[in-house]
Backbone bond lengths (Angstrom), bond angles and torsions (degrees), N, CA, C in turn:
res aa  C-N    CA-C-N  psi(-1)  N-CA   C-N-CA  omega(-1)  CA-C   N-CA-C  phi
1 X - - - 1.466 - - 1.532 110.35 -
2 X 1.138 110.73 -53.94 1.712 118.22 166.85 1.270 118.37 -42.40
3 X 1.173 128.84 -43.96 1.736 149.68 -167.01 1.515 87.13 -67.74
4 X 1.880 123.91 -66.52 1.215 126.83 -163.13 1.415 116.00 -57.76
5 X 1.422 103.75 -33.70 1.825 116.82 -176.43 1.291 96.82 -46.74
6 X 1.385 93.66 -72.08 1.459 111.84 -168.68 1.846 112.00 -45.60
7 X 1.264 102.11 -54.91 1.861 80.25 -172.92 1.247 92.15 -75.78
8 X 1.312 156.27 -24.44 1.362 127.79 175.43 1.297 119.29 -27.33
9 X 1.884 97.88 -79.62 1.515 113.24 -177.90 1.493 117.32 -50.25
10 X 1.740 111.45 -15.86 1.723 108.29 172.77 1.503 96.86 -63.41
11 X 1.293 129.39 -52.50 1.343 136.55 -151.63 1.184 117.73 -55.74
12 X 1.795 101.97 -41.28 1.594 128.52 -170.26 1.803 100.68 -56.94
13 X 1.573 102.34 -37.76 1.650 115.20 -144.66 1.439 85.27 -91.84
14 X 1.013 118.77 -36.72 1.858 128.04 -152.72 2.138 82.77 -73.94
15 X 1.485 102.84 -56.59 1.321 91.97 -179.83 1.540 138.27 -54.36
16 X 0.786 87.13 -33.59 1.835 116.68 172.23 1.284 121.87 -43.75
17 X 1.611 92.47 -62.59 1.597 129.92 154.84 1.640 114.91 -29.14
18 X 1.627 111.95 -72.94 1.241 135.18 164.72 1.658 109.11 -39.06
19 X 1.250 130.74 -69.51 1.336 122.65 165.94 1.320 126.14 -27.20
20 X 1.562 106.90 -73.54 0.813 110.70 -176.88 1.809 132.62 -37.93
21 X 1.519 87.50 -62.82 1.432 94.88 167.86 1.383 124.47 -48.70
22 X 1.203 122.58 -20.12 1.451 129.04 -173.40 1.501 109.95 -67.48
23 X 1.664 93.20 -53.79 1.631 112.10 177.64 1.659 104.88 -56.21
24 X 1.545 134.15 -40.68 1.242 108.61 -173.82 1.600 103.64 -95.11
25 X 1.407 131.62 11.52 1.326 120.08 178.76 1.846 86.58 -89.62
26 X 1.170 130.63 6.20 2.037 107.42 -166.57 1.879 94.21 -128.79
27 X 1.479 100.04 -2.89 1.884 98.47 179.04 1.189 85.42 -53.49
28 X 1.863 85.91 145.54 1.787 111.91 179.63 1.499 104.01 -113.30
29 X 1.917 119.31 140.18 1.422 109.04 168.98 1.906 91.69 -100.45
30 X 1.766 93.32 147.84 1.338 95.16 169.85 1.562 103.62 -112.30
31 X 1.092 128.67 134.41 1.366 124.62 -179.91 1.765 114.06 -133.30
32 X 1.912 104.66 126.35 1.158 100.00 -148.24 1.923 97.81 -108.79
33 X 1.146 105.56 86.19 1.506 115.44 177.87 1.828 129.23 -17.55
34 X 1.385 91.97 -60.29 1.899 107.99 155.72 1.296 109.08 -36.31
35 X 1.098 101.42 -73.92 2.389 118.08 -161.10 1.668 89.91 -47.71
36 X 1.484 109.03 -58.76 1.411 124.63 -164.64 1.907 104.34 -43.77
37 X 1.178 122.88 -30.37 1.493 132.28 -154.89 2.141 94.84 -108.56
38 X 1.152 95.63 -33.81 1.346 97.24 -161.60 1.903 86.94 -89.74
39 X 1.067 125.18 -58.70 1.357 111.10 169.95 1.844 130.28 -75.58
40 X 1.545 101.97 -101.04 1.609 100.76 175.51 1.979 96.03 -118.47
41 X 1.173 102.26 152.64 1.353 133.81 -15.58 1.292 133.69 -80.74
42 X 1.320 103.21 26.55 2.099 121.67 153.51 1.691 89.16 95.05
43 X 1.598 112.10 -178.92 1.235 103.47 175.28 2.087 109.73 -98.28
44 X 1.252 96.60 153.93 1.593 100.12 -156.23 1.864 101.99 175.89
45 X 1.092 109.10 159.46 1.955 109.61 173.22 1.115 119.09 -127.57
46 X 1.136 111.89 162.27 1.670 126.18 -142.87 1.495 89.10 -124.73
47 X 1.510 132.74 156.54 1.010 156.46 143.99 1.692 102.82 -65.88
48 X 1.277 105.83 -63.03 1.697 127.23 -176.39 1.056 97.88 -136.10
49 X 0.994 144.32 95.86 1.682 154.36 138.73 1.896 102.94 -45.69
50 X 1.510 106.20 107.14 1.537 101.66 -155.48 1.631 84.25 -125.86
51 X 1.600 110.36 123.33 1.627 120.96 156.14 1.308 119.12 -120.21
52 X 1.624 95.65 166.30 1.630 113.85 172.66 1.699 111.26 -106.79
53 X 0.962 89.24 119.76 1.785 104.88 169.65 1.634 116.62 -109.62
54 X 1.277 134.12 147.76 1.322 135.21 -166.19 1.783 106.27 -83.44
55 X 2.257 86.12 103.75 1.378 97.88 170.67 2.102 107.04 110.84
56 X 1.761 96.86 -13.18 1.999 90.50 -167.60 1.591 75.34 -165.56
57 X 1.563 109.81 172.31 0.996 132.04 -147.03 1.805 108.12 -146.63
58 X 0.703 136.48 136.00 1.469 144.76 -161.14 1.771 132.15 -129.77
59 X 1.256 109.76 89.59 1.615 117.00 -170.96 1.412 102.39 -82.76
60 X 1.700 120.13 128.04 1.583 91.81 155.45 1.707 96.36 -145.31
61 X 1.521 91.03 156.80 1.673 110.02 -168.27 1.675 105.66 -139.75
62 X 1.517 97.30 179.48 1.608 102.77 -157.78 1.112 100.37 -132.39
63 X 1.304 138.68 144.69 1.502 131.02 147.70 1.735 111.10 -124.85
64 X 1.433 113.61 148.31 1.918 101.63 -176.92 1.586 73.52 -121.02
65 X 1.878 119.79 139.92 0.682 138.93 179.58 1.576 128.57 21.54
66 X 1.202 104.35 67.67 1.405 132.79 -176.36 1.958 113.85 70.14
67 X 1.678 112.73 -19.77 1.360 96.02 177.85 1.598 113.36 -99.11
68 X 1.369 95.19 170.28 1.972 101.98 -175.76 1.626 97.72 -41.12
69 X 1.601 86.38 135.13 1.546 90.23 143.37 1.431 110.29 -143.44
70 X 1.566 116.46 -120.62 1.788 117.05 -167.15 1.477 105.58 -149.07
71 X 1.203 111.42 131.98 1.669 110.42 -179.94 1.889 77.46 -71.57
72 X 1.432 101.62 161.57 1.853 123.02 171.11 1.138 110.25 -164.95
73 X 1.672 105.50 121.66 1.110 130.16 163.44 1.554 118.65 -65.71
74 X 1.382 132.68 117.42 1.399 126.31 -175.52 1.392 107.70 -104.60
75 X 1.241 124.04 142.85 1.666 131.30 -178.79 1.329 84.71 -73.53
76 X 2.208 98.99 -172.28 1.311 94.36 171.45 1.351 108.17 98.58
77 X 1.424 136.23 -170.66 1.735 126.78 145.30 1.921 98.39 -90.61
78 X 1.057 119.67 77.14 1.217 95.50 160.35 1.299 107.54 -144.33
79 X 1.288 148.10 -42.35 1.647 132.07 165.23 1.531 96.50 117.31
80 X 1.789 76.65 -152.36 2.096 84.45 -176.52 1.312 120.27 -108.82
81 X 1.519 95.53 138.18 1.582 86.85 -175.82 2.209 96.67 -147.87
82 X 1.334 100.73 -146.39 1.686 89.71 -177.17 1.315 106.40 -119.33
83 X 1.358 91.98 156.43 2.050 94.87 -175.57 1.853 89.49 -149.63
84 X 1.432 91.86 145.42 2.028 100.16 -147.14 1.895 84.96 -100.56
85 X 1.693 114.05 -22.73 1.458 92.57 -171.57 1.719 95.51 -147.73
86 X 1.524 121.85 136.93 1.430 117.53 -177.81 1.616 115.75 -119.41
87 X 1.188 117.39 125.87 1.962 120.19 175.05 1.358 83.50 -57.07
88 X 1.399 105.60 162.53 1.311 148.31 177.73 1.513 115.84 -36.38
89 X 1.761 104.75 -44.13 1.455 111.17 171.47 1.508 125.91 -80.13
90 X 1.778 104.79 17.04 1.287 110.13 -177.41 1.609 111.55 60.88
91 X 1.813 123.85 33.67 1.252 116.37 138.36 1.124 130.79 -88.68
92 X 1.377 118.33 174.32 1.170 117.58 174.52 1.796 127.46 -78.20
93 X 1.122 101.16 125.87 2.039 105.20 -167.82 1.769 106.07 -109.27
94 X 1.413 115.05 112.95 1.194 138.03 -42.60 1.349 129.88 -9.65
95 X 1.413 146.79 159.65 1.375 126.99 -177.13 1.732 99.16 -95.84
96 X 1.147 121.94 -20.57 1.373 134.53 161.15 1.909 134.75 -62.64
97 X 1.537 77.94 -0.29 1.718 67.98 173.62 1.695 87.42 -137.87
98 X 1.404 82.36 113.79 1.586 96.86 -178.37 1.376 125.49 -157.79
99 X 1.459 113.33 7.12 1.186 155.17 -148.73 1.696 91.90 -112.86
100 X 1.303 113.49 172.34 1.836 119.31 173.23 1.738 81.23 -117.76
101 X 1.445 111.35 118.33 1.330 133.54 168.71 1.499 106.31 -134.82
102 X 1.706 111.45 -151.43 1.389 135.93 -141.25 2.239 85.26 -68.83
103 X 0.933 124.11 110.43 1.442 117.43 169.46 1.313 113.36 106.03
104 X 1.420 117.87 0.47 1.852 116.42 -153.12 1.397 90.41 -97.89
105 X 1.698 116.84 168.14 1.416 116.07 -175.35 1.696 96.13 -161.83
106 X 1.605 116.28 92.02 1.331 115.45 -175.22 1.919 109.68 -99.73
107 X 1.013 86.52 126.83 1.848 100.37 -151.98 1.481 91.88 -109.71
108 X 1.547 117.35 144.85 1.478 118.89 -161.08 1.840 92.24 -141.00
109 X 1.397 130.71 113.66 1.126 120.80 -167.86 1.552 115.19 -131.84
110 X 1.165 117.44 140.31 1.657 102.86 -140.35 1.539 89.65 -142.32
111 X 1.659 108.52 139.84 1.701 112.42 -175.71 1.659 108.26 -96.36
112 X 1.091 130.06 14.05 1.102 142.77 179.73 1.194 115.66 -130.94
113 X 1.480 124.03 -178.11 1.645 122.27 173.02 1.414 89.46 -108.94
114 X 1.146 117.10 150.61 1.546 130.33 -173.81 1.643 120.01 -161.21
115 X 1.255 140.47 149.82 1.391 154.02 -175.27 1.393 97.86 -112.82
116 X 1.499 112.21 106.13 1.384 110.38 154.90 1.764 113.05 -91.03
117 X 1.143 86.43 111.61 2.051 111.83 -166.06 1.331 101.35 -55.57
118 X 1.498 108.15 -69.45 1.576 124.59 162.08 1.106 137.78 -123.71
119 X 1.730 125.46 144.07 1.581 126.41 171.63 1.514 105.22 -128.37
120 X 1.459 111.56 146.42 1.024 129.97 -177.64 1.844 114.84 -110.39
121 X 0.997 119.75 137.78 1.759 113.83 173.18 1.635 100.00 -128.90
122 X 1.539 82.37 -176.54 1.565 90.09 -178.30 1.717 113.28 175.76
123 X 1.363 113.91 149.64 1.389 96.95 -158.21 1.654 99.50 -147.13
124 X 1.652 99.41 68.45 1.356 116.42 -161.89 1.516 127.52 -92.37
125 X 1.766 100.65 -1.98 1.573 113.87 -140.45 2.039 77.54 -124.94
126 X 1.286 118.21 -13.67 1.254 121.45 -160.46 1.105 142.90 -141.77
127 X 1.409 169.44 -126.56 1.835 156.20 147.00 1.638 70.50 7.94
128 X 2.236 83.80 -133.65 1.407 113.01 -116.37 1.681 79.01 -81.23
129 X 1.463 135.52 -27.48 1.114 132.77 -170.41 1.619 102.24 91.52
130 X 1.305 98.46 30.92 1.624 113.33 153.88 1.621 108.69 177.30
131 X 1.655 94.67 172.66 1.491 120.60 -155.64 1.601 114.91 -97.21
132 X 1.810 103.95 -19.49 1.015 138.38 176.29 1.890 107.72 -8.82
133 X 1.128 144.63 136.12 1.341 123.70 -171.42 1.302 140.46 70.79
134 X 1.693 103.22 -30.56 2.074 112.37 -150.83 1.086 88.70 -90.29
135 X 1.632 110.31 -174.14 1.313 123.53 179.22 1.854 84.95 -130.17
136 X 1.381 84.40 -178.83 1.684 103.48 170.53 1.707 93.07 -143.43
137 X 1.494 112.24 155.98 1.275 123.17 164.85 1.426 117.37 -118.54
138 X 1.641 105.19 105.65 1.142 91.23 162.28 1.708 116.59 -143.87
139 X 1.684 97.31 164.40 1.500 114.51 -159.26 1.472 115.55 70.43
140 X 1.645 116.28 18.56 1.570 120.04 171.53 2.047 102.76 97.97
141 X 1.589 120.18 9.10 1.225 127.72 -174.06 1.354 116.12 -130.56
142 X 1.286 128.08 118.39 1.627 132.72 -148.19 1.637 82.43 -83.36
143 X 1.356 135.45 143.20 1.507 135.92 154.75 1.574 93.75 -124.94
144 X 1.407 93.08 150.60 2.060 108.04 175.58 1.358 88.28 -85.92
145 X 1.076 98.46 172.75 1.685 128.01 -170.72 1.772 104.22 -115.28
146 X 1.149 90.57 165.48 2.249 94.15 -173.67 1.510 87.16 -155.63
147 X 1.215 122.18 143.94 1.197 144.34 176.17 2.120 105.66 -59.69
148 X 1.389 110.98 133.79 1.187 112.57 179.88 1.693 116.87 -81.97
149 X 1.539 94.52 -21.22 1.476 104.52 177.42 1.772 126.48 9.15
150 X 1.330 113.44 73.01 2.243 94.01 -178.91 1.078 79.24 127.14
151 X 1.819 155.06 -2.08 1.385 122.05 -162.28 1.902 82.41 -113.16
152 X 1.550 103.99 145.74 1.634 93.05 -169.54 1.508 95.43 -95.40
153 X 1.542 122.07 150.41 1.381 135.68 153.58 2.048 68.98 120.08
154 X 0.709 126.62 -35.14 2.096 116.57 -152.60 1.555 79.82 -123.21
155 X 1.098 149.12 85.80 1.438 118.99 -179.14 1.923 86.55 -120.80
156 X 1.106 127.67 5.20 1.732 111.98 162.93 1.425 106.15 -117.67
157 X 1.240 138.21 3.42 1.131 139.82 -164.82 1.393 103.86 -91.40
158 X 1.844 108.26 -176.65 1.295 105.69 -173.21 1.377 93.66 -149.01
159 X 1.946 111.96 163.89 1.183 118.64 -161.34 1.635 116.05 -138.91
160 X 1.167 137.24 174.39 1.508 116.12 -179.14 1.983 85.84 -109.03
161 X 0.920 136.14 30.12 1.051 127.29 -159.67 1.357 134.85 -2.98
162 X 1.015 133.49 59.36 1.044 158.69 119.50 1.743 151.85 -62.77
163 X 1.195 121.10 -178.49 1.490 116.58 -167.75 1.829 106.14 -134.12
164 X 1.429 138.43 114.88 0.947 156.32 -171.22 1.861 114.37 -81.68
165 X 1.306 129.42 107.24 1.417 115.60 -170.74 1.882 84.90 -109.71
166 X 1.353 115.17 141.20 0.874 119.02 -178.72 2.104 112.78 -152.93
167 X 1.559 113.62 119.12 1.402 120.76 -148.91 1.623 93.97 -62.29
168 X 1.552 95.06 -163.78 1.348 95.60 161.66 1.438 116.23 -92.54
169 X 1.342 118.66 163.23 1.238 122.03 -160.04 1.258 150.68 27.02
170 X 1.930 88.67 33.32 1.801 105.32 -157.84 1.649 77.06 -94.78
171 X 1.253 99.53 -167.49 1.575 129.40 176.16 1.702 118.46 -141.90
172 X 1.743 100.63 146.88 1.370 95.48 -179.68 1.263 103.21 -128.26
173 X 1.091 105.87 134.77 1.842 106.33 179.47 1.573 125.11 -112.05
174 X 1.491 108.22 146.29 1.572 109.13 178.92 1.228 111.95 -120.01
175 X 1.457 100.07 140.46 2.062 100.55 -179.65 1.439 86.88 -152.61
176 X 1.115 94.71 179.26 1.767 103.01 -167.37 2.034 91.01 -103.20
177 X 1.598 91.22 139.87 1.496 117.11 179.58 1.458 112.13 -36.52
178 X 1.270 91.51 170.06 1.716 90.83 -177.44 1.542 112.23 -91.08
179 X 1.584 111.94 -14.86 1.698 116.21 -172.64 1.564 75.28 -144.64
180 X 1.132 96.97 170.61 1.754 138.39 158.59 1.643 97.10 47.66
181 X 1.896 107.35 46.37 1.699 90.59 -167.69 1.724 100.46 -117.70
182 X 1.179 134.73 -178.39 1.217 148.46 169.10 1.123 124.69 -168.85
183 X 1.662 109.59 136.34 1.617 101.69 -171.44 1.307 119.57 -43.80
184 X 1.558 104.11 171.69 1.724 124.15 -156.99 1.065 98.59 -148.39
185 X 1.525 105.37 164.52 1.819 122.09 153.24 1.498 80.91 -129.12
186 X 1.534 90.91 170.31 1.748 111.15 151.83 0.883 116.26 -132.65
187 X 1.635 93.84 126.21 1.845 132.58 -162.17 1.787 90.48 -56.92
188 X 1.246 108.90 -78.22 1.880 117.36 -170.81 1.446 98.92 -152.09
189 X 1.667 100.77 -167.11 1.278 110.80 162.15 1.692 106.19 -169.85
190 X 1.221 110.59 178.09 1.835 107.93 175.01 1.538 96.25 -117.99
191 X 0.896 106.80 141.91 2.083 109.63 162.90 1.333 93.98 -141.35
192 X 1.511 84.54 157.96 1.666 108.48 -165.79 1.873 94.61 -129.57
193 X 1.331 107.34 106.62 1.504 106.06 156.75 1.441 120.47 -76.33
194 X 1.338 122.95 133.57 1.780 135.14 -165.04 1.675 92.48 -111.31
195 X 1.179 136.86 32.02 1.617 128.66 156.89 1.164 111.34 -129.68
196 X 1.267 104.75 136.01 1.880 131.13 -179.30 1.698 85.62 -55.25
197 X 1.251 89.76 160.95 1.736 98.24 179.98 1.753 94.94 -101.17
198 X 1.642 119.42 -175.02 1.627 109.36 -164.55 1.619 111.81 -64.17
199 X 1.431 112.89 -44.35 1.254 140.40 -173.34 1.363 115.95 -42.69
200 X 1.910 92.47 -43.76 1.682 99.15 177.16 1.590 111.00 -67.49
201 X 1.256 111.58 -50.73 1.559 127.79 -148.38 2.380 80.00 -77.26
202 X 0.934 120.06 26.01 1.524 115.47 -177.20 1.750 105.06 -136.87
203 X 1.182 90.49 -39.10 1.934 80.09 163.01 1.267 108.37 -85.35
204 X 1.436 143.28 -43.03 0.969 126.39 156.06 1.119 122.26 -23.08
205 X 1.844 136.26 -97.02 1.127 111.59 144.72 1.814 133.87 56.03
206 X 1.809 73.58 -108.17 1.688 86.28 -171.44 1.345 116.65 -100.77
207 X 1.460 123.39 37.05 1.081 157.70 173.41 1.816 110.16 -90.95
208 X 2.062 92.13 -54.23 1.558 90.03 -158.58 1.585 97.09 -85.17
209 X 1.986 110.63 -3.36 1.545 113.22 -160.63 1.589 94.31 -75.59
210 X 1.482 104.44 -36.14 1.852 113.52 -167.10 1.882 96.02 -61.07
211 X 1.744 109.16 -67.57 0.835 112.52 -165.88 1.908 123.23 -35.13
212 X 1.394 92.69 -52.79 1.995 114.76 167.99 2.059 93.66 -41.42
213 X 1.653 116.66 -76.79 0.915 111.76 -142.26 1.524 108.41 -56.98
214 X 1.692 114.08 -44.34 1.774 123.89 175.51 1.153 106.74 -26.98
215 X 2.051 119.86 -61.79 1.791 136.07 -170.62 1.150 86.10 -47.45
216 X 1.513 132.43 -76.54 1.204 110.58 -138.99 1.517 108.82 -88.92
217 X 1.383 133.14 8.83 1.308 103.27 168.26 2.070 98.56 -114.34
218 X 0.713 100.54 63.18 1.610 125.09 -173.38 1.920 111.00 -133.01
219 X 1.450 96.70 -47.41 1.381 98.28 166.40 1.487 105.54 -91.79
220 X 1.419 141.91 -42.01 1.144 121.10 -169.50 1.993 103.55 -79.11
221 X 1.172 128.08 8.29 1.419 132.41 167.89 1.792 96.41 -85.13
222 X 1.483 118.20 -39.07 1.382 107.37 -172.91 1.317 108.37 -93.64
223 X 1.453 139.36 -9.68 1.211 151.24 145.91 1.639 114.92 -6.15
224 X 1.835 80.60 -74.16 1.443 111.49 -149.90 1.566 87.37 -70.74
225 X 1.375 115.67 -31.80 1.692 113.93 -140.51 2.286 85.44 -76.36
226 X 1.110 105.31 -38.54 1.694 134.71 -172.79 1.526 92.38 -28.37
């Protein structure tokens, strides 16, 4: 009877366990591109503009017609987008092309496998001062855009609504569509990394080693008792 208590309450805990971990393998980072430019790290360009998201890690870089350029954050409402040459203070030279336009290639590169849930654009700094109609291309696939209207932190922006699966150490890229497109920034987005971090995947583990060892000396206690 004691033996049974006991792996019960293992079972109860072991499950618990299991939840839990579930909940921190699906935490989402939301990261809001605008805020990012208008506060820290201010507006300025990156070689590799490099973040941390909860659980994976995030490179992103630029190229304007196949040579280096700089992911750039733009103050303002406008976010990140590419800029092909930077003055000294790390602005953008022209200060107007800073945007992902005619040649730009904003590349998003990720050490984990991850779901970007949502992305937001926006094209506030430039054309018509909307997205209204366009497409965006990304990962080599033109998607239309839909008004973000009601979503808070993006609430004029626009989205392909959709969901992004992306491996580990793959890359996703944005360039403007092949028809109906116009330059962009990108407003933000949320991604969701789907892997336990090491720690998890180790109580687990020695979770299922406890659970095994309790069974079997539970039957060899009722064995003997037989």
């Amino acid at each position: 009877m004691k033996n049974q208590t006991i792996l019960r309450t293992f079972r109860s805990s072991f499950a618990a366990l299991m939840l839990s971990a579930g909940v921190a393998a699906n935490a989402s980072t939301t990261w809001d591109f605008v805020d990012m430019a208008n506060t820290i790290p201010g507006e300025k360009g990156f070689s590799t503009l490099s973040l941390t998201g909860d659980g994976f890690a995030l490179n992103i870089t630029g190229t304007t017609f196949g040579s280096a350029a700089f992911a750039y954050l733009d103050a303002g409402h406008g976010g990140l987008g590419v800029c092909g040459v930077l003055t000294t203070g790390s602005q953008c030279n022209p200060s107007d092309d800073d945007n992902v336009t005619t040649g730009d290639v904003l590349t998003m590169t990720f050490d984990q496998a991850v779901t970007i849930d949502k992305i937001w654009f926006n094209n506030n700094h430039d054309g018509d001062g909307t997205l209204s109609g366009n497409k965006v291309k990304i990962g080599g696939t033109d998607y239309s855009l839909v008004s973000a209207t009601g979503v808070p932190s993006f609430n004029d922006d626009w989205t392909p609504n959709v969901s992004f699966s992306v491996a580990a150490g793959r890359s996703l890229s944005f360039t403007l569509a092949s028809d109906h497109a116009d330059q962009f920034y990108v407003s933000g987005m949320t991604v969701t990394a789907a892997i336990p971090e090491p720690e998890t995947y180790a109580m687990l583990l020695a979770g299922l080693g406890l659970l095994g060892f309790v069974a079997r000396r539970r039957k060899l206690k009722e064995a003997a008792a037989a």
